[in-house]
Structure formats: C-alpha cells, structure tokens
C-alpha positions in Angstrom: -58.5 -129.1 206.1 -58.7 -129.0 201.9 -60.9 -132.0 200.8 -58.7 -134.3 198.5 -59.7 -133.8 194.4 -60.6 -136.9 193.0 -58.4 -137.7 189.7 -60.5 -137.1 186.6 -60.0 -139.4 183.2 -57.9 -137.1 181.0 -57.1 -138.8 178.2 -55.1 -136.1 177.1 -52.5 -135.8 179.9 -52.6 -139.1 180.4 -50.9 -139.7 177.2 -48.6 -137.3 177.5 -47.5 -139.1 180.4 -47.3 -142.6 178.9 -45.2 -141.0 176.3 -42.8 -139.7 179.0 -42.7 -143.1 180.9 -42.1 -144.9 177.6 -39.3 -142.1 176.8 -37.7 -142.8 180.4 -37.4 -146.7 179.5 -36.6 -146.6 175.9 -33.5 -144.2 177.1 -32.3 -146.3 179.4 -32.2 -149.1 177.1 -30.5 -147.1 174.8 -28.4 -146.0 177.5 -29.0 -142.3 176.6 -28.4 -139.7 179.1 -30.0 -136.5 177.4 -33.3 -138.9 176.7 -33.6 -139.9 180.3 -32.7 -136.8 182.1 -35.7 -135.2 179.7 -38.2 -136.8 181.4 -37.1 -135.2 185.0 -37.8 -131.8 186.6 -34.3 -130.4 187.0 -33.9 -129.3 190.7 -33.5 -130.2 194.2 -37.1 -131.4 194.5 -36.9 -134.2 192.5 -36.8 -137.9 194.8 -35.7 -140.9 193.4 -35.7 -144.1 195.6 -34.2 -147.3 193.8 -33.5 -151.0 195.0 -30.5 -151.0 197.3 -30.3 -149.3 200.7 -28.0 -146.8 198.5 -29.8 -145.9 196.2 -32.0 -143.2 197.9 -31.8 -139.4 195.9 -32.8 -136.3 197.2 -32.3 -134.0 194.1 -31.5 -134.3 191.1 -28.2 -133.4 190.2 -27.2 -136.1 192.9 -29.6 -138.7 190.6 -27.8 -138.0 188.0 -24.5 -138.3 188.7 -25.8 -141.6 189.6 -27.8 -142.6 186.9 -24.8 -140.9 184.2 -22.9 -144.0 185.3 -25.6 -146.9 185.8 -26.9 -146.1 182.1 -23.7 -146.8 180.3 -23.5 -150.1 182.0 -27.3 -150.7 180.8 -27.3 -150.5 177.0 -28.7 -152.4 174.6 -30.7 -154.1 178.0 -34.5 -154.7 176.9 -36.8 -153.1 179.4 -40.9 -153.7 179.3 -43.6 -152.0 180.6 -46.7 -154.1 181.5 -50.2 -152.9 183.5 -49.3 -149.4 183.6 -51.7 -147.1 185.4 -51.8 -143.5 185.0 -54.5 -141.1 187.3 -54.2 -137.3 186.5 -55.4 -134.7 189.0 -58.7 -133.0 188.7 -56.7 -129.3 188.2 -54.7 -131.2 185.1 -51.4 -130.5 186.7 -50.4 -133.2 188.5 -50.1 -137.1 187.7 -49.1 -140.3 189.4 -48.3 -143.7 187.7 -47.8 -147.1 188.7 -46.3 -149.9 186.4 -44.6 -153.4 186.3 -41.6 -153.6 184.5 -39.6 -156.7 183.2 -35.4 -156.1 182.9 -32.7 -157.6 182.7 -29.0 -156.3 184.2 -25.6 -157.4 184.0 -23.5 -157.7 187.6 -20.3 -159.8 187.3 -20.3 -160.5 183.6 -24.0 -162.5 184.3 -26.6 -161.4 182.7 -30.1 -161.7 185.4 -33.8 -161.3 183.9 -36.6 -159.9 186.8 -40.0 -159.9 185.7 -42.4 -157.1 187.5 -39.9 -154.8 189.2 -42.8 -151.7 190.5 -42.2 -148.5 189.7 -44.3 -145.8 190.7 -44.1 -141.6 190.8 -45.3 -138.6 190.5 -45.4 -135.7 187.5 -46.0 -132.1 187.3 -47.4 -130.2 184.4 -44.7 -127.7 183.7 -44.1 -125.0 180.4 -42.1 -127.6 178.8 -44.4 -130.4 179.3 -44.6 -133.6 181.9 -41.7 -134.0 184.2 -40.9 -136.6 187.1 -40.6 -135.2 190.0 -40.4 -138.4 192.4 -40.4 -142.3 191.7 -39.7 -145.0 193.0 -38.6 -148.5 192.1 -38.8 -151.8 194.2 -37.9 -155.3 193.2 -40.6 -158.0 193.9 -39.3 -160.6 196.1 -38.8 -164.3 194.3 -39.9 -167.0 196.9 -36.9 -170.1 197.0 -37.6 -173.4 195.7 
C-alpha cells in the first residue's frame, strides 16, 4: 500500500485556492453563472452534495442545470466566509478546504439568515488553474428553545 503524503504549507496554492473559494461565493451572490461555473472542473467527475436529500450531483453538467436555476433565485443574497482552512498536497496538485459560511435565502417570500452552514471539497491543479472537483455543503442543526 502507497504511504499517504502529508500536506505541505504552500502559500502559493493556497491562495490560489482562497481566490477560487472567494470567486465561488462572490458569484453566487451576484447570481452569476459564468463566475461560478469557473471555479469547477467541467466533466462527469465532478460531485456536488448539498442540503436536501435531492440535492446529490454526480457530474457536472447535471450540477449545473441545477445550480443555473438556484443562482437566479440567489441574487443580491450576502454570503460570508469565516475559519476557512485550506491544506495543499505535498506533489502541489491537489487541495482540500473546509469553511463556515453565513447566508441568507429566500423560500416563500421569507427571507431566513443561517450562520455556519460547512462546506468542504476538494481541487485539482489543472492548465487553467484551481478547479473543484467535489464539495459538499451541510447545514448545522439549530437546537429548539
């Protein structure tokens, strides 16, 4: 069996990656398709796993006729990043992140605010730079008063 590579600080790549993850939230804010779909590998490896039951992806051109429809209904939605963590493999072509975010959404005409939804993926180092190739997002659960 391979040993496992420990990451390696790369302060360089790790960067690059904050800028993607930053790109990937400011687009959906903006509720701007090219933006988002930027940030992704395009092709049937790609995994995206969301909140609801539905909301499971297995390539990316089923993402994003998914997320082409969920982004319009976004915009103008502030979206915050907070304790994001970034490790980069010791080869330099492979990175994983983990990060709280704080939303809001509209459903029904209500507007809801959750604070530290977790996201969390995984990039690969390609010729045109950082792309996600799997993420996830889960939504913390709120104990009842």
């Amino acid at each position: 069996m391979d040993k496992v590579k420990p990451a390696v600080n790369n302060e360089g790549a790790v960067r690059s990656v904050e800028e993607v993850l930053q790109t990937l939230l400011k687009s959906q804010e903006a509720g701007n398709i090219e933006q988002f779909a930027n940030c992704f590998l395009h092709d049937s490896s790609v995994v995206h796993i969301g909140t609801d039951v539905d909301e499971y992806f297995s390539s990316w051109h089923d993402y994003l006729h998914w997320i082409d429809n969920y982004l319009s209904s976004r915009k103008s939605r502030e979206i915050n990043s907070k304790e994001t963590k970034i490790k980069v493999s010791e080869n330099g072509k492979t990175a994983w992140y983990s990060q709280l975010i704080d939303t809001c959404y509209e459903t029904k005409d209500e507007i809801t605010r959750i604070e530290g939804f977790r996201h969390t993926g995984v990039l690969i180092k390609t010729e045109n730079g950082w792309k996600i190739v799997q993420s996830h997002i889960s939504a913390p659960l709120i104990p009842e008063s």
